[in-house]
VEXBAKOL-351697 format. One record per residue (C-alpha): residue in one letter; x, y, z. Coordinates in steps of 0.001 Angstrom, whole numbers, plus 500000, padded with zeros to 6 digits. Example, Ala and Ser with C-alpha at 12.3 -4.5 7.8 and 13.67 -1.06 7.14 Angstrom:
A512300495500507800
S513670498940507140
This chain:
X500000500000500000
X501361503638498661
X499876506987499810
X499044509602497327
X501446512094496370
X501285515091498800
X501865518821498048
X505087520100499008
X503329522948500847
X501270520446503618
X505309519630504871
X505286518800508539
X506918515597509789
X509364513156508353
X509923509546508584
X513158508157506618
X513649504756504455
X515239501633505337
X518060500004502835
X518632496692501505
X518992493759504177
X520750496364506833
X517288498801506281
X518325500801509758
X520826502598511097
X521207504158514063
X523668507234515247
X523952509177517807
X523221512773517463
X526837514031518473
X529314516409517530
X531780513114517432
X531748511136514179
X528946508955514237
X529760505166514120
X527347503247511296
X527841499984509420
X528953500869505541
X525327501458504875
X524193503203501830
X523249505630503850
X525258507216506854
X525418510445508521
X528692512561507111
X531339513899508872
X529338515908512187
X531175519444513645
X532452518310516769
X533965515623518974
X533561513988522443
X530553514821524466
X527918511769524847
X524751513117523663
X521150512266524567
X519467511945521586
X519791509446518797
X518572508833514935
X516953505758513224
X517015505922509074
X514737503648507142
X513960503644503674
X511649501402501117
X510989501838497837
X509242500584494827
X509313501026490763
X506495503962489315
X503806503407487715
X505133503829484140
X508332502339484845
X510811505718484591
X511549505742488114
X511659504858491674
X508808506071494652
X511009506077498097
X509982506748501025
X511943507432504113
X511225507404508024
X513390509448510181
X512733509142513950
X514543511209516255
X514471509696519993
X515973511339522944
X516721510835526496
X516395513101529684
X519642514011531068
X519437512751535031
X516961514431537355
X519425516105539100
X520672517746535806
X517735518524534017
X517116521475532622
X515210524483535205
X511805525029533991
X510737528801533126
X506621529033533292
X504189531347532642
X500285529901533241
X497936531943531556
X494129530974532444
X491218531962530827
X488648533469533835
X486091535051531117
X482228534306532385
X482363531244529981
X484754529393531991
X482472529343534981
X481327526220537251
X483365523014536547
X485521524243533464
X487525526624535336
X487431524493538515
X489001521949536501
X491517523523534571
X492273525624538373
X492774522537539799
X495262521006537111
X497300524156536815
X497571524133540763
X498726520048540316
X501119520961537985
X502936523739540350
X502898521224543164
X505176519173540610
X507549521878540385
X510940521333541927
X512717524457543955
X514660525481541196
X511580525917539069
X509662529059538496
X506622529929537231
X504226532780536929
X500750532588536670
X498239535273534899
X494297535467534507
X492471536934532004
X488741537926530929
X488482541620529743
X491336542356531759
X494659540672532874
X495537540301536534
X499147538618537759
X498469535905540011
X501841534989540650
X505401536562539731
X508489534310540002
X510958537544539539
X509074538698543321
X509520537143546318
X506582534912547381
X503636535557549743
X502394534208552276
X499684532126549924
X501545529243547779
X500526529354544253
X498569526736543929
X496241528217546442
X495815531618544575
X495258529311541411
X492405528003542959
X491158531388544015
X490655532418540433
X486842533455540221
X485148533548536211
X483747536949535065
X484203538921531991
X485106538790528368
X488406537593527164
X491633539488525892
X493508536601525625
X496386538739523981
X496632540657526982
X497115537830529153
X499791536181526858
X502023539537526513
X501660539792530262
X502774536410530187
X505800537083527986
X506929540128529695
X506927537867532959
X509073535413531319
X511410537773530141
X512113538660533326
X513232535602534402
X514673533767531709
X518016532372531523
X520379530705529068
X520206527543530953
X516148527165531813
X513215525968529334
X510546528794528835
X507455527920528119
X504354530022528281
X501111527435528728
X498148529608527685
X494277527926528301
X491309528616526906
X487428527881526136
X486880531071523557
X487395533291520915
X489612536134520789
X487386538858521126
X489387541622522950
X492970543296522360
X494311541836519334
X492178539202517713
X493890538838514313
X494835535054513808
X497821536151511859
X499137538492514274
X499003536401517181
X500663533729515682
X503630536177514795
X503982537545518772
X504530533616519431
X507225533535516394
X508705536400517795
X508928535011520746
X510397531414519961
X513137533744518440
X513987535453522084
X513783531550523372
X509879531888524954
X508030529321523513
X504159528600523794
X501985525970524173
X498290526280524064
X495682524769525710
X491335524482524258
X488680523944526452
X485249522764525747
X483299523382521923
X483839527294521600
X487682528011521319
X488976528490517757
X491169526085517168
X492882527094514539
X494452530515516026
X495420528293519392
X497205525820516617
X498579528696514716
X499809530020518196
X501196526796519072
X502915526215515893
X504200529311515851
X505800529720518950
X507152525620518996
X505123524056521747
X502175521673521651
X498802522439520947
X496288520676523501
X492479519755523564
X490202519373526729
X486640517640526034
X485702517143529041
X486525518242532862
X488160515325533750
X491129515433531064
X492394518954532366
X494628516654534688
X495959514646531940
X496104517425529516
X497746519687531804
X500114516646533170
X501297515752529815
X502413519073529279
X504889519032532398
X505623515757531729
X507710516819528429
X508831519538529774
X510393517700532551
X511702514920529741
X513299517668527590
X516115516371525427
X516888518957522751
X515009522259522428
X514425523776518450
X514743520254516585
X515014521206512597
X515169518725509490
X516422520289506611
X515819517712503196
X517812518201500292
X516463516257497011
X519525515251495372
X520015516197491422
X517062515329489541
X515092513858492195
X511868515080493139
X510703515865496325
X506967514393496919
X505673515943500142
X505961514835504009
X502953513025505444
X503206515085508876
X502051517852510390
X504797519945511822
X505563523823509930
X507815524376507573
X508965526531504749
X510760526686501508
X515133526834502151
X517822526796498720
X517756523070497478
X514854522031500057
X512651522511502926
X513220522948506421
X510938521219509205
X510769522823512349
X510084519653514715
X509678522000518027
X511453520352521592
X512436516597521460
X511013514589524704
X512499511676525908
X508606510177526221
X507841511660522580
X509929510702519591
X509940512998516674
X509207511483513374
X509362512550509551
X508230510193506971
X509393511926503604
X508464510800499776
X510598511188496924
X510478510192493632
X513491509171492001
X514341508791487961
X515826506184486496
X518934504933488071
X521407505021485068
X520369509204484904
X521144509769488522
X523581507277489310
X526992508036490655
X527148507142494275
X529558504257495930
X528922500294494482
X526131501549492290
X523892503291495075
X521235506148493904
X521615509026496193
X518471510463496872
X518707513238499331
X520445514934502228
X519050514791505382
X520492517895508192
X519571517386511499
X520097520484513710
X519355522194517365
X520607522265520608
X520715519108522985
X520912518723526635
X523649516694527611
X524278514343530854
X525434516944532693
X522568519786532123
X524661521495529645
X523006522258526534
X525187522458523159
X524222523227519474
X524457520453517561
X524243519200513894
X524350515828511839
X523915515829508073
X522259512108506608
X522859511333503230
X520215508961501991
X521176507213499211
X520847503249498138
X521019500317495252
X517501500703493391
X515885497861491917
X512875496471489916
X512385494109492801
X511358496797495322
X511928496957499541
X508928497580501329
X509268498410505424
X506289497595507876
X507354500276510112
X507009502642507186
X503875501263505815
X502144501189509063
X503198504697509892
X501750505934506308
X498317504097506814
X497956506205510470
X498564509494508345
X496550508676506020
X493510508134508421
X494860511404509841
X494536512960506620
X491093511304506405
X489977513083510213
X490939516441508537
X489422516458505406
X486362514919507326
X486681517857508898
X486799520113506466
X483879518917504535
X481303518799507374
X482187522143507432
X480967522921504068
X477700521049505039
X479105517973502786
X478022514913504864
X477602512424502593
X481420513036501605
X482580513620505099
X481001510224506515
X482263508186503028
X486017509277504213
X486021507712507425
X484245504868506373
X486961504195503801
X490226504786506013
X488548502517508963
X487778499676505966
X491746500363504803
X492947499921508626
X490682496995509984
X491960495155506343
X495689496082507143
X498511493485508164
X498220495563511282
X494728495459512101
X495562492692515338
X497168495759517284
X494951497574519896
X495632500805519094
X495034500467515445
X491765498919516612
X490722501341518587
X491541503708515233
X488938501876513323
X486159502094515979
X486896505469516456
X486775506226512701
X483469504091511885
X481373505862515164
X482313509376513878
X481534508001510226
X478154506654511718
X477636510382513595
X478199512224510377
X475566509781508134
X473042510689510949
X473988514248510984
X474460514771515059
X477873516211514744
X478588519092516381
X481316521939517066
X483065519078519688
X483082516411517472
X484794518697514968
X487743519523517375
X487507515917518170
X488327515375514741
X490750517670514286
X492787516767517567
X493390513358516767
X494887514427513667
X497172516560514849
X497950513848517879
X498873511291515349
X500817513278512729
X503283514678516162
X503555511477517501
X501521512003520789
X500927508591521646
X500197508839525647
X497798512212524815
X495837510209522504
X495300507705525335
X493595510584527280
X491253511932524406
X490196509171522662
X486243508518523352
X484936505176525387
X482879502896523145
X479809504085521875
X480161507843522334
């Protein structure tokens, strides 16, 4: 099974291709030459020596001939993995919690999310700070790390936040930057966490221009993660934000996921293993460059395309599963024993090493391998395309309910649920729980009782499954029959 050709402009995660009977290979993501069996593909000389490193790469690669026989479709899986340096290294945490408080968060919604934002400070070590900010038509500073604290912990003025209001969420995320500007350092991982259940409709409101205050601040090392709540919020500006500023973009259905939601959050962030992960592919002469089957921004570079992958957690791997097409071997030909080269791969941004340093670092892949009629096909890979492909399917779902098309939305998730339950991989529990998931919402849409949530629903486990959020998706998925 092949998936379709995708336009280079939906770029967002890669996966890399497996080789002949050694498929994998496996470096670590250090300034020291990498050590790799003569593979036809292997990382080239790296900038550096020495330091152990705690991150490391897996390449694999399959191919088969095209359609009209003039060329080769590969397809390549990079996964990046990484590992916490010790607890007693790890990086300091920088926070700023910015809550919602407008009068639609009132009753359980913003005792919920209160309550998880107070659980997460608890979690906090010493050498941790964090602000917290709440906002309706105005912004009020609950807590400020750069001032010495009062006689209330945080977590108890958290859960003295009271609803009223309208909701300027601008306001309360520059309040939240300026805080963190304050008291960032070279060594600690900002992160503003902003939460909540509406629209934009104070301050600045433009999509566009929020997401460029959160670019602008990934640049001065604040990031931001954002946080929906219930069927109002829009979620694409909070995945705009999100994107933008190189954190995670989060979904809360119901009350009793704020603990989860907010929990996963820390838990990366107390996992980090390299902050501002890039890919940058390079199509080698004459080869084409398909698309990548993820989710993650990116943007146009000479020769190629960067992917901005965001922070690497040890609990979250980072994956990019790239397609290529490739012309006929004798008019491309010219690497070592008859291999094709098909691209370069440059892995780039700055780890955390064993001792809580943290060190720029980059590894350049190239990809290259002996082409045949015979074709190499990798499970890993072709499992990994049939989840983005029902991921694709959730979206354009989506998209078409949207435009009142239910007949078309419903058919979609019909068709990726039939394609997954008649997979080689249709024993595993997850991929079963894919295809009941898929056939209830398919079932939902035919009887037209979709609504607003079950859009975000939609939308969310898209998103989960092209960044690899595996222990999130536990959390949001729906029990049986909902």
């Amino acid at each position: 099974m092949w998936c379709g050709r995708v336009a280079p402009a939906d770029v967002s995660e890669i996966l890399a291709p497996p080789s002949d009977s050694h498929s994998e290979i496996r470096c670590a993501f250090t300034r020291a030459h990498c050590q790799t069996p003569a593979l036809p593909f292997a990382p080239e000389s790296p900038t550096n020596t020495g330091a152990k490193t705690t991150t490391n790469t897996t390449l694999l690669l399959d191919y088969r001939a095209t359609d009209n026989a003039d060329g080769f479709f590969v397809r390549a899986l990079l996964t990046i993995t990484g590992n916490a340096p010790p607890s007693e290294n790890r990086t300091p945490l920088n926070l700023a919690l910015v809550l919602d408080r407008s009068g639609s968060m009132r009753g359980e919604k913003l005792g919920a999310a209160c309550s998880a934002a107070a659980n997460l400070v608890r979690r906090l070590s010493p050498d941790d700070k964090v602000s917290v900010i709440a906002f309706d038509h105005e912004v009020d500073v609950i807590a400020d790390a750069s001032l010495p604290p009062g006689t209330k912990s945080v977590a108890d003025q958290i859960l003295d936040i009271h609803a009223r209001g309208e909701t300027n969420l601008s306001g309360g995320w520059l309040r939240g930057r300026e805080l963190l500007a304050a008291t960032k350092t070279e060594r600690s991982a900002t992160r503003l966490v902003l939460m909540t259940d509406g629209q934009a409709n104070n301050g600045i409101t433009d999509r566009a221009q929020l997401a460029r205050l959160c670019a602008t601040a990934r640049e001065l090392g604040i990031t931001t993660s954002t946080i929906g709540f219930g069927a109002d919020y829009d979620e694409d500006l909070l995945k705009a934000m999100a994107d933008s500023g190189g954190g995670n973009a989060w979904y809360i259905e119901r009350t009793d996921q704020a603990q989860d939601v907010f929990g996963e959050e820390l838990a990366g962030l107390l996992s980090l293993s390299a902050q501002n992960l890039s890919v940058t592919v390079k199509p080698a002469r004459r080869v084409e460059f398909v698309g990548i089957l993820n989710d993650y921004p990116s943007y146009p570079v000479p020769g190629g395309v960067r992917v901005e992958l965001g922070d690497l957690y040890a609990r979250e791997p980072r994956r990019l599963l790239i397609e290529f097409i490739v012309p006929g071997v004798p008019s491309v030909s010219g690497g070592p024993a008859g291999n094709t080269p098909v691209a370069s791969l440059i892995v780039s941004g700055a780890v955390l090493l064993p001792d809580g340093a943290v060190e720029q670092r980059m590894a350049t892949f190239s990809v290259a391998r002996n082409l045949d009629a015979a074709g190499h096909v990798e499970p890993m890979i072709e499992r990994e395309v049939l989840l983005a492909k029902a991921a694709h399917a959730r979206d354009e779902a989506a998209k078409h309910r949207e435009r009142g098309e239910i007949r078309e939305s419903s058919q979609l998730l019909r068709e990726a649920a039939a394609e997954l339950g008649s997979s080689a991989f249709a024993g595993e529990l997850d991929l079963q729980d894919q295809v009941r998931d898929l056939e209830a919402m398919a079932e939902r849409m035919r009887e037209e009782a979709i609504d607003g949530r079950d859009i975000k629903y939609l939308k969310q486990r898209a998103y989960n499954q092209r960044r690899g959020k595996a222990g999130y998706e536990r959390s949001l998925r729906r029990p049986d029959g909902e």
